[in-house]
Rosetta silent file (secondary structure, phi, psi, omega in degrees, C-alpha in Angstrom):
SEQUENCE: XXXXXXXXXXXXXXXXXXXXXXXXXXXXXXXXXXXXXXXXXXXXXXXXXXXXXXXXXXXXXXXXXXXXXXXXXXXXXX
SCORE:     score description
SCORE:     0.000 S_00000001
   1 L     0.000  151.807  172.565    0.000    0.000    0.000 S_00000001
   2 E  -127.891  174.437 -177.100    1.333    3.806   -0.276 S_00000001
   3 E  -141.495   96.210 -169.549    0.177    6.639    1.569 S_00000001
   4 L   -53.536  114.870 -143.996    0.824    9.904   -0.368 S_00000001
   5 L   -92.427  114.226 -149.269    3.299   12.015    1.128 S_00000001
   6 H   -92.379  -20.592 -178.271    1.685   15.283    0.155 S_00000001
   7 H   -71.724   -8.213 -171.184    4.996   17.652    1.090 S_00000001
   8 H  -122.471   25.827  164.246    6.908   15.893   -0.924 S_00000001
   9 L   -79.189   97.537  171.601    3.893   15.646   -4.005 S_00000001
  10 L  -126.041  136.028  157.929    5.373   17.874   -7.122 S_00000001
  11 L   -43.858  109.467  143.482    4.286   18.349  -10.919 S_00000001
  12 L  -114.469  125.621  171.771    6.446   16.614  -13.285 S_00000001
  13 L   -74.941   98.041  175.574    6.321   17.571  -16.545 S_00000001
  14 L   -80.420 -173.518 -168.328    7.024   14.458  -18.442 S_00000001
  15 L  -110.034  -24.558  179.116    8.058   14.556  -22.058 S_00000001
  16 L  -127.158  138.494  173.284    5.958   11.137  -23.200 S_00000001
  17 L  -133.792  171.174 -172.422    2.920   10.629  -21.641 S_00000001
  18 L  -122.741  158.236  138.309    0.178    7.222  -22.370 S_00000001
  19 L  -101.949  155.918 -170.776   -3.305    7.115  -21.625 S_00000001
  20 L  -111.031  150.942  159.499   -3.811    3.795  -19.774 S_00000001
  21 L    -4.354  101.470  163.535   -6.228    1.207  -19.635 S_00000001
  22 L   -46.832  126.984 -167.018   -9.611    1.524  -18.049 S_00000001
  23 L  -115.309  160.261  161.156   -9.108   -0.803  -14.643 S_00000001
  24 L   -74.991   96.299  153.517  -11.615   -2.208  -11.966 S_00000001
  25 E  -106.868  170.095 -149.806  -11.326   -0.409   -8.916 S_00000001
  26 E  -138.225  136.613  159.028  -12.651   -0.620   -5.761 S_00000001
  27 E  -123.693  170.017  155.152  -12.393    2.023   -2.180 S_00000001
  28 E  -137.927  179.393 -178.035  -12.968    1.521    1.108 S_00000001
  29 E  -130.514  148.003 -156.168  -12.950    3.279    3.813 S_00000001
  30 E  -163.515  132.627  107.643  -11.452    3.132    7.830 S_00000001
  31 E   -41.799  136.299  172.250  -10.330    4.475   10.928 S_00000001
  32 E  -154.716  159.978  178.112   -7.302    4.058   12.943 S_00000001
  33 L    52.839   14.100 -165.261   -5.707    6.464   15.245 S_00000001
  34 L    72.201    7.744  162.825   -8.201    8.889   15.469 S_00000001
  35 E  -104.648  168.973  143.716   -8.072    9.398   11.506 S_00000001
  36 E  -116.617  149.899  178.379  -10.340    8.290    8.757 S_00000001
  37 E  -139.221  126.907 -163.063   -9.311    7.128    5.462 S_00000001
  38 E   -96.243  114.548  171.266  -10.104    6.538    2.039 S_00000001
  39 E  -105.259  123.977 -175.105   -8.365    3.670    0.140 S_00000001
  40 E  -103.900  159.448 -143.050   -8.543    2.995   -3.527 S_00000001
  41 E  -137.500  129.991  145.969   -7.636   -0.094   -4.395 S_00000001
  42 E   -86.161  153.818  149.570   -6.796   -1.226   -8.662 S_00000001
  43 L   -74.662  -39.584 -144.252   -6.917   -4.924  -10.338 S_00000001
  44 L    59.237  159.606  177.882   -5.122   -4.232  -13.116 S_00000001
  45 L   -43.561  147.812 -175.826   -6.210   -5.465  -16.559 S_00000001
  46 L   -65.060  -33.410 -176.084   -8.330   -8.459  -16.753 S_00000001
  47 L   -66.234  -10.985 -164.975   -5.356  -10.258  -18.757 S_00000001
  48 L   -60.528 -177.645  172.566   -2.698  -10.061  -16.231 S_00000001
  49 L   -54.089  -56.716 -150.397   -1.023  -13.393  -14.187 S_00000001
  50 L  -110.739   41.195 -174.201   -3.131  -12.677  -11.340 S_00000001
  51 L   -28.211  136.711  155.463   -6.752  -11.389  -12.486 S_00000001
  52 L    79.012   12.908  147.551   -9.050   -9.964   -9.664 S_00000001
  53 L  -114.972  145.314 -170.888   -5.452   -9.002   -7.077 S_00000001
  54 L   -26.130  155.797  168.029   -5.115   -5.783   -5.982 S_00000001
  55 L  -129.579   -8.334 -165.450   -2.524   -4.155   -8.239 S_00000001
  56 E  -139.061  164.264  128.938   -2.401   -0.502   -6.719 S_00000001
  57 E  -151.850  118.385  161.980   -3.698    0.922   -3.392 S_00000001
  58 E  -110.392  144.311 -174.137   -3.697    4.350   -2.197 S_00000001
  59 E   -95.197  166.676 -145.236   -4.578    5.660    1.158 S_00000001
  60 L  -151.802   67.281 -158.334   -6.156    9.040    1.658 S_00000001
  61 L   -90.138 -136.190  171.693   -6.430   10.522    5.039 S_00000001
  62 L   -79.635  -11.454  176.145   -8.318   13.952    5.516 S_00000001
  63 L   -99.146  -41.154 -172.074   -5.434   16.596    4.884 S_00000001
  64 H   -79.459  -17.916 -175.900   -3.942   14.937    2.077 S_00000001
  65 H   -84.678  -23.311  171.313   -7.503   14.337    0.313 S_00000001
  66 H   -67.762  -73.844 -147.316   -7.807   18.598    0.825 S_00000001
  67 H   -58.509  -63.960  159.510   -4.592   19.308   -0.654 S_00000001
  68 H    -2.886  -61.185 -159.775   -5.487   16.476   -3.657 S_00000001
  69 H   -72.705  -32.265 -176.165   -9.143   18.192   -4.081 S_00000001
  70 H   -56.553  -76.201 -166.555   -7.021   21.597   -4.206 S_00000001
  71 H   -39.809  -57.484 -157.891   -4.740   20.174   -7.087 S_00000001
  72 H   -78.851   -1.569 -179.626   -7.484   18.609   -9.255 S_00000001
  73 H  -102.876   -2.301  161.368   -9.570   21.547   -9.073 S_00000001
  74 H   -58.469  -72.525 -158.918   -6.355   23.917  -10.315 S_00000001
  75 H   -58.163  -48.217  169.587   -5.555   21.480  -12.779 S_00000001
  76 L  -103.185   33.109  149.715   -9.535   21.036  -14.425 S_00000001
  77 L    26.689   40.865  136.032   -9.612   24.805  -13.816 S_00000001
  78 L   -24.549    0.000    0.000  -13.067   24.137  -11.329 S_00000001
């Protein structure tokens, strides 16, 4: 699993970029510690070795899911 470090979250401007696959995904949601948190979870492509395990999972807690909500609405000018 990762947990998105947001001070150390920067723009890179790559030089080649892909669009990727539409994937299955899944979230859930949790407490621990006195936080809650949102985790999204990917499959990867139905073709892979291992069809229906996880392939991705990011955690979310409530300050990094601000600064996130911040970014994407800068970025799709919201």
């Amino acid at each position: 699993m990762a947990q998105i470090d947001m001070e150390k979250f920067e723009k890179l401007n790559k030089q080649r970029n892909l669009l990727h696959d539409k994937v299955y995904a899944t979230y859930s949601t949790f407490d621990l510690l006195g936080k809650h948190y949102v985790q999204i979870d990917t499959y990867g492509r139905s073709d892979r070795d291992n069809p229906g395990k996880i392939s991705q999972s990011v955690q979310l807690d409530k300050e990094s899911a601000k600064t996130m909500y911040e970014l994407l609405k800068k970025e799709f000018n919201f």
